[in-house]
C-alpha positions as CSV (number, residue, x, y, z in Angstrom):
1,X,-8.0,1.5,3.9
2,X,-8.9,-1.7,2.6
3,X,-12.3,-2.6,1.5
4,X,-14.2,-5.7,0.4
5,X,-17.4,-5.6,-1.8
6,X,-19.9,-7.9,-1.1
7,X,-23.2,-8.7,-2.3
8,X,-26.1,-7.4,-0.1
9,X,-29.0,-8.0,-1.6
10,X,-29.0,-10.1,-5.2
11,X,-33.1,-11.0,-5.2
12,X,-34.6,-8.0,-6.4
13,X,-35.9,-8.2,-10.3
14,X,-34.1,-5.2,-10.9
15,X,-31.3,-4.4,-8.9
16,X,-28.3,-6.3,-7.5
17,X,-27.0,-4.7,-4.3
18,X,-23.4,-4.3,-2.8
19,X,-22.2,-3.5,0.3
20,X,-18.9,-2.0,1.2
21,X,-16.8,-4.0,4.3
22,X,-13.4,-2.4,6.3
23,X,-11.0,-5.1,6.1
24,X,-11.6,-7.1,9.2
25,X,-14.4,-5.7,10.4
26,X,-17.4,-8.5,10.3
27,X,-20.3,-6.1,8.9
28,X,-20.3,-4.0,6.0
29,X,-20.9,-0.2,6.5
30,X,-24.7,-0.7,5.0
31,X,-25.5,-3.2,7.9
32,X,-23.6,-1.4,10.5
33,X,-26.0,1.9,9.6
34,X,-29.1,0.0,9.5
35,X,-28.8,-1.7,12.8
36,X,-27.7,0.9,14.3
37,X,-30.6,3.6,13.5
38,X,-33.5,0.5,13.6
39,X,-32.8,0.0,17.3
40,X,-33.2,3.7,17.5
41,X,-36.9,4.6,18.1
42,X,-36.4,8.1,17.2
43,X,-35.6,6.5,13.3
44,X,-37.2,3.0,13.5
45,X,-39.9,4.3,10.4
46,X,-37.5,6.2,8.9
47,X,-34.9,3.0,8.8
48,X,-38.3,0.9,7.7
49,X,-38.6,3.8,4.8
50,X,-35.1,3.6,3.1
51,X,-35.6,-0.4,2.9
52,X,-38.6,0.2,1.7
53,X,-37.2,2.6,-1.1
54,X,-34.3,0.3,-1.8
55,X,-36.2,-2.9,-1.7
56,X,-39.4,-2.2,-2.9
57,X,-39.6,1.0,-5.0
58,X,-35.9,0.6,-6.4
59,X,-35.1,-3.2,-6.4
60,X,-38.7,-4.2,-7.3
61,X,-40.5,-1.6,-9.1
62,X,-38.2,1.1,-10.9
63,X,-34.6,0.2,-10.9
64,X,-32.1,2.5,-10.0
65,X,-33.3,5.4,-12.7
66,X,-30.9,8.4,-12.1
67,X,-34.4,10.4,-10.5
68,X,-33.8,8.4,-7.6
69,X,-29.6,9.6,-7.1
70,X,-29.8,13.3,-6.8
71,X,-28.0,14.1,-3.7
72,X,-24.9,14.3,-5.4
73,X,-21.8,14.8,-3.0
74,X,-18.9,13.7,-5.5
75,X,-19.8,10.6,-6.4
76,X,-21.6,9.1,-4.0
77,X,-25.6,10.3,-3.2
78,X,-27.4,10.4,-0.2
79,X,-30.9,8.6,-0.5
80,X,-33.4,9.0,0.1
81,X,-34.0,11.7,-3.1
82,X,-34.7,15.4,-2.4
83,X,-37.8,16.8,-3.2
84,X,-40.7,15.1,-4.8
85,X,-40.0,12.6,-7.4
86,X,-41.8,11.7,-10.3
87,X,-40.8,8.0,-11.7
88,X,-42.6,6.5,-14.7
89,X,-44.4,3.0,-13.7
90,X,-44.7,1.2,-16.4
91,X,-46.9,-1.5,-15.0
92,X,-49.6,0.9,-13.8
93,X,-49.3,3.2,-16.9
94,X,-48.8,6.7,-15.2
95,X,-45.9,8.4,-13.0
96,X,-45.8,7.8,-8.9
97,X,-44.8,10.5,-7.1
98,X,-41.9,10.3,-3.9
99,X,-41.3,12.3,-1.2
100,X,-39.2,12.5,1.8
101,X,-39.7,15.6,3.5
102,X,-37.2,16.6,6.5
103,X,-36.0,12.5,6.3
104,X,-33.9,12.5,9.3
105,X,-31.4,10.0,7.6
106,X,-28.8,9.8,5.1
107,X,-27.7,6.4,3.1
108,X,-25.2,7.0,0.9
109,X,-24.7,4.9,-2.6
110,X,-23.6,5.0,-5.9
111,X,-24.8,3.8,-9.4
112,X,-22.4,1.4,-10.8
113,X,-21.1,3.1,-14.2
114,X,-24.7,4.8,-14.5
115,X,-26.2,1.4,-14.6
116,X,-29.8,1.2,-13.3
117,X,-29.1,-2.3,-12.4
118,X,-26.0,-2.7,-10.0
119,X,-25.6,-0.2,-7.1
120,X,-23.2,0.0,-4.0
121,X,-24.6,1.1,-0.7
122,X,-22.3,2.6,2.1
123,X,-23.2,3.9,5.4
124,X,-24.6,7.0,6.5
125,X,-26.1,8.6,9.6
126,X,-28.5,11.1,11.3
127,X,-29.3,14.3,9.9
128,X,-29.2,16.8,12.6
129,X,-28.8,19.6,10.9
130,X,-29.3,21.9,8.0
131,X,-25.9,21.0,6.8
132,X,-24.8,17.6,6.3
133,X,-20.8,18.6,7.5
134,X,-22.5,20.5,10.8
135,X,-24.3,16.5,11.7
136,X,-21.5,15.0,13.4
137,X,-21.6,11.2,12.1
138,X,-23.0,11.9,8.8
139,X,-20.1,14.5,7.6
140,X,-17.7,11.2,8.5
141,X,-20.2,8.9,6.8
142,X,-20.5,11.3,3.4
143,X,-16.4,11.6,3.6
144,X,-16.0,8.1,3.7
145,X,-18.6,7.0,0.7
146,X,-16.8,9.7,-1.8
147,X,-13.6,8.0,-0.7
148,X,-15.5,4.2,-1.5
149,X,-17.3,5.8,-4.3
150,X,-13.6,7.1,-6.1
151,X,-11.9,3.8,-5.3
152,X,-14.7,1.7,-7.0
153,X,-14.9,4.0,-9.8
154,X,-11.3,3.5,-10.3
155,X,-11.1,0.3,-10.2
156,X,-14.1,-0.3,-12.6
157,X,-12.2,2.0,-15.1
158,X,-8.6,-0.1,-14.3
159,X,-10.6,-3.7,-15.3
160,X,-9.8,-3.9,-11.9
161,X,-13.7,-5.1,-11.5
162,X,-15.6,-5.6,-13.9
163,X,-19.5,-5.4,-14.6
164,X,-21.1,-8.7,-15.6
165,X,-24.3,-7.3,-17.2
166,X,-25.5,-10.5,-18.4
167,X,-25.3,-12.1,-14.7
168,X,-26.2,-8.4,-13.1
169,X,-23.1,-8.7,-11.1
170,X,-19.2,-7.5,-10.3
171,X,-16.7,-9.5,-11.0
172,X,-12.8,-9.6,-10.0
173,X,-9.9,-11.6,-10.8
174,X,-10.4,-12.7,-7.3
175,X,-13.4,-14.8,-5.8
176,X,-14.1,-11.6,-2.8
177,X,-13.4,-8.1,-4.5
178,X,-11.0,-6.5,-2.0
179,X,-9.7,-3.2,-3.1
180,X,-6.6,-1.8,-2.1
């Protein structure tokens, strides 16, 4: 399967967001997710809450610190973290404290190369059970983002893409990343 990265967010002070597109289909998988679930009254806060982190807490405040990717499934992490979280914030001198207990949804990204500065988000889904392979869309969803997560990693490690960390960004020999 062919997929494209694209920017989806690139406005944050700390973080520069991608999204991951299917060849031909019009939104990336991010997009897709969040529209999907924000129409959703059952998981209209919770939808509200992951921006938040991503936005707000991540893109604004922290970065992406490793504290915040620690639903590890091969690559890829489901967000929002497990457990309480304790982040350093610098600009209040003291730690904040994060918790998401019994979050009904699962995002899935990666950390580019480790960096707290570049990140990919996938899609993801409902969690609707204790298990992520017994909630129906979500297993699909987790499957898929290891197989994006491998692919990028790959290619990152080809020169296939490349990390910009001056401009915060991927790069390509191409104008659109597409991967193969």
């Amino acid at each position: 399967m062919n997929i494209c990265l694209e920017i989806w967010d690139d406005e944050s002070t700390f973080v520069t967001y991608y999204g991951v597109r299917k060849e031909g289909a019009e939104l990336n998988e991010t997009d897709r997710f969040l529209l999907k679930y924000e129409k959703d009254e059952r998981y209209k806060e919770a939808v509200q809450q992951l921006v938040s982190l991503l936005l707000n807490d991540i893109g604004e405040r922290f970065g992406a610190k490793r504290v915040f990717f620690n639903r590890d499934e091969e690559g890829a992490f489901g967000l929002p973290p497990r457990g309480k979280i304790r982040v350093l914030d610098e600009g209040r001198v003291g730690y904040v404290e994060l918790h998401y207990p019994e979050f009904p949804l699962r995002l899935y990204a990666m950390q580019v190369a480790g960096r707290e500065d570049l990140v990919v988000l996938f899609g993801g889904g409902a969690k609707t059970s204790q298990k992520n392979i017994d909630s129906k869309g979500l297993h699909v969803a987790m499957q898929e983002a290891k197989m994006f997560a491998r692919k990028i990693d790959l290619a990152i490690r080809s020169g296939e893409i490349r990390i910009n960390g001056r401009k915060r960004c991927l790069e390509g020999d191409e104008e659109e990343i597409v991967l193969y």
